[in-house]
C-alpha positions as CSV (number, residue, x, y, z in Angstrom):
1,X,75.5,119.3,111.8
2,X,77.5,120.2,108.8
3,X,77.5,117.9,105.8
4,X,80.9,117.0,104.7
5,X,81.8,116.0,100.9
6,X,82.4,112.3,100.1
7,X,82.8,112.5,96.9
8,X,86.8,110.8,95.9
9,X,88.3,111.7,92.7
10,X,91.4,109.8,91.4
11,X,93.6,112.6,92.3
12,X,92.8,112.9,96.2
13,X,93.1,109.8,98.6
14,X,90.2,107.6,99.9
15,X,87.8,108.8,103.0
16,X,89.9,107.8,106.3
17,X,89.0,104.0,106.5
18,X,90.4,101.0,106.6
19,X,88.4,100.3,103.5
20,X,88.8,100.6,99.5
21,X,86.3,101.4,97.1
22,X,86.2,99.2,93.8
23,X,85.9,102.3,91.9
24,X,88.6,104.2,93.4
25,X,90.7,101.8,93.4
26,X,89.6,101.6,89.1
27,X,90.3,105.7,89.2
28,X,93.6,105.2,90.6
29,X,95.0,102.4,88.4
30,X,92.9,103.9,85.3
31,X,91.4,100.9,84.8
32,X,87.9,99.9,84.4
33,X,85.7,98.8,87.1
34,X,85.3,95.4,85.4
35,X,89.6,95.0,86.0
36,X,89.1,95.3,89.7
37,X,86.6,92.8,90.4
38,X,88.4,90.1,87.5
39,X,91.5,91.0,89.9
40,X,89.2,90.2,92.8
41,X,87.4,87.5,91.4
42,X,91.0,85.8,90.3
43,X,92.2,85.8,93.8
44,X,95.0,88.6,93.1
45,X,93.6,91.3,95.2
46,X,92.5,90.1,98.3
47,X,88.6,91.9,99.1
48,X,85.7,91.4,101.5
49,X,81.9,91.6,100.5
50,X,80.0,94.1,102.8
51,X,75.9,93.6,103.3
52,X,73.6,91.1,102.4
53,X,69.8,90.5,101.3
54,X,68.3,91.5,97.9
55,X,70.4,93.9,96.7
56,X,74.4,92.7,95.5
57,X,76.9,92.9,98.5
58,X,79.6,96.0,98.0
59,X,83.3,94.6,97.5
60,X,85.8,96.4,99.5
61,X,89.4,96.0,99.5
62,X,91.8,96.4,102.7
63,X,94.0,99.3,102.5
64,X,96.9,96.9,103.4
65,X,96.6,94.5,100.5
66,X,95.9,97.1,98.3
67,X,99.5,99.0,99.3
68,X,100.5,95.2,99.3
69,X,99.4,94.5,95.2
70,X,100.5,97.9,94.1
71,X,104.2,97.2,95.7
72,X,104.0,94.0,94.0
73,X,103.2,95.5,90.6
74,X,105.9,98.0,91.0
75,X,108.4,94.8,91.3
76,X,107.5,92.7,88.3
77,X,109.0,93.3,85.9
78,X,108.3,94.9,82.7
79,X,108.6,93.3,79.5
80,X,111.5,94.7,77.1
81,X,110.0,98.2,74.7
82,X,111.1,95.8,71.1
83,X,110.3,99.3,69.3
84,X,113.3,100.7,71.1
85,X,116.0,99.0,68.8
């Protein structure tokens, strides 16, 4: 069986899924890691916590709300450039 490459980069899309990784999701905003889960953890992108015992369940994000928040950030809004003037 032939190994395939998992590895994302910001650039390239996600592995086929329904499923987001925190840290791509970080790459492709360029954002830190820490932004995604205070986004998570605020409610504002919806995400669903994957394995449990000892070690800290993964956060993933559904591909749908994801396309969902980044729509919404493409229609709010952006505050006035004052240096412009």
């Amino acid at each position: 069986m032939e190994a395939t490459d998992t590895t994302e980069t910001p650039e390239s899309e996600p592995r086929s899924g329904p499923y987001l990784r925190v840290g791509w999701i970080a790459k492709h905003f360029d954002v830190a890691v820490s932004t995604v889960y205070a986004l998570i953890e605020a409610g504002t992108l919806p995400a669903i916590a994957i394995g449990t015992g000892a070690k800290k369940a993964a956060l993933r994000v559904h591909r749908d709300d994801f396309e969902a928040y980044e729509l919404r950030l493409r229609k709010t809004p952006q505050p006035a450039d004052s240096s412009a003037a």
